[in-house]
C-alpha positions, -999 to 999 in steps of 0.1 A, spaced: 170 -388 18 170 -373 -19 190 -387 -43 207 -357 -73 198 -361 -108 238 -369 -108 234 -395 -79 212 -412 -100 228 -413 -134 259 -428 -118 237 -459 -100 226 -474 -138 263 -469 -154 278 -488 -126 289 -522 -136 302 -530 -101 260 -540 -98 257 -580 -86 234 -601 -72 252 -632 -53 233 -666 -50 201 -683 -66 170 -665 -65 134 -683 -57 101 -675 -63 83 -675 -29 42 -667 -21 27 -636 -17 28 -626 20 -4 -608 13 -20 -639 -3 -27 -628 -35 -22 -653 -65 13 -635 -74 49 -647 -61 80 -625 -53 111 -626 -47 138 -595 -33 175 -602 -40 207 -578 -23 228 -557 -51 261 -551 -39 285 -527 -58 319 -515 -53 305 -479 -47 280 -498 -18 249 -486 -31 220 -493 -7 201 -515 -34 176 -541 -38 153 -557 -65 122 -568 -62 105 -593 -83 65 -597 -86 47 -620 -111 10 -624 -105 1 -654 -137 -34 -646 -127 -31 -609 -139 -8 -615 -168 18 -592 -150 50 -591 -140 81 -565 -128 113 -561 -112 117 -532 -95 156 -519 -84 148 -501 -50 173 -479 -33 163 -479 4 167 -443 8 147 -431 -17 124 -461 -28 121 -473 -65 146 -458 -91 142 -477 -118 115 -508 -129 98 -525 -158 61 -532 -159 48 -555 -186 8 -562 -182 -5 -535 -170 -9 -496 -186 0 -470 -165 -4 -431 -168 21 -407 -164 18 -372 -148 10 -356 -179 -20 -377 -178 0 -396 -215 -12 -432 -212 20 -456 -213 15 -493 -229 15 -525 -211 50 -527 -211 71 -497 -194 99 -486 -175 106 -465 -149 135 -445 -146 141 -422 -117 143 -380 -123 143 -356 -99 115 -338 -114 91 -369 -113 110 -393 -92 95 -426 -105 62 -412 -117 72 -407 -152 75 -440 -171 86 -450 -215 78 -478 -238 113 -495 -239 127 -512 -273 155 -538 -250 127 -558 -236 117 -587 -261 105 -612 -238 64 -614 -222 56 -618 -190 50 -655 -192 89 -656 -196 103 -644 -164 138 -660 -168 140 -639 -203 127 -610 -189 151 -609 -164 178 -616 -185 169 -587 -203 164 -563 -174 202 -573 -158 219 -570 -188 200 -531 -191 205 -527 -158 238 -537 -156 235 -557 -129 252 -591 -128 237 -620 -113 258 -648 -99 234 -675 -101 199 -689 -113 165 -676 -115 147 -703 -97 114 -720 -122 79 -700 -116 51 -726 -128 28 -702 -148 10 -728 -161 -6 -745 -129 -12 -711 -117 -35 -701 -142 -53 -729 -136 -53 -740 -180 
């Protein structure tokens, strides 16, 4: 499937975006030191969509990641690790990704809405729904940073 340039602009302005129920931090399947979580988004306009969350305290990283599951990622935050865009421009630790149809989600910016480090998930997230405009109905569950970096 592609998703229009005009597809996508209309996903982000949509504030019919919700997530319905608590969300928990579970392990890896992979068994790496980092937990996930995936939550539904529903919308009026019935958007196949899905975030994903990743935190790896071991790393010092952390992103959510709103995947539509025709296409794949159309829009995320990174904060932790650098990343490089096509033009070979190195992006700082913390970046977005927002979904064109000239780059799909290659091309990533140094956003000024996201206050919060990694080592606040809750925050960050706060941050990213209210950017996102995606409503969540419920609680971010606690990640224990702490006891996984082993301090």
């Amino acid at each position: 499937m592609t998703l229009s340039q005009q597809e996508f602009d209309a996903i982000p302005s949509d504030d019919t975006k919700r997530i319905v129920g608590d969300i928990e931090w579970r392990d890896d399947e992979d068994h790496s030191p980092a937990r996930e979580f995936r939550a539904e988004v529903a919308s009026e306009a019935g958007y196949p969509l899905f975030v994903n969350g990743r935190c790896n305290p071991k790393a010092g990283t952390l992103s959510y990641t709103l995947v539509h599951r025709g296409v794949g990622r159309i829009y995320g935050l990174d904060l932790g690790a650098e990343h490089h865009n096509p033009d070979r421009s190195r992006i700082g630790e913390k970046h977005k990704h927002r979904w064109t149809e000239a780059w799909r989600d290659k091309q990533a910016y140094v956003p000024k809405d996201i206050t919060a480090p990694w080592t606040e998930p809750s925050a960050v997230w706060s941050q990213f729904c209210a950017e996102s405009r995606i409503v969540h109905d419920g609680r971010m569950g606690a990640l224990a940073l702490q006891k996984d970096l082993d301090i």
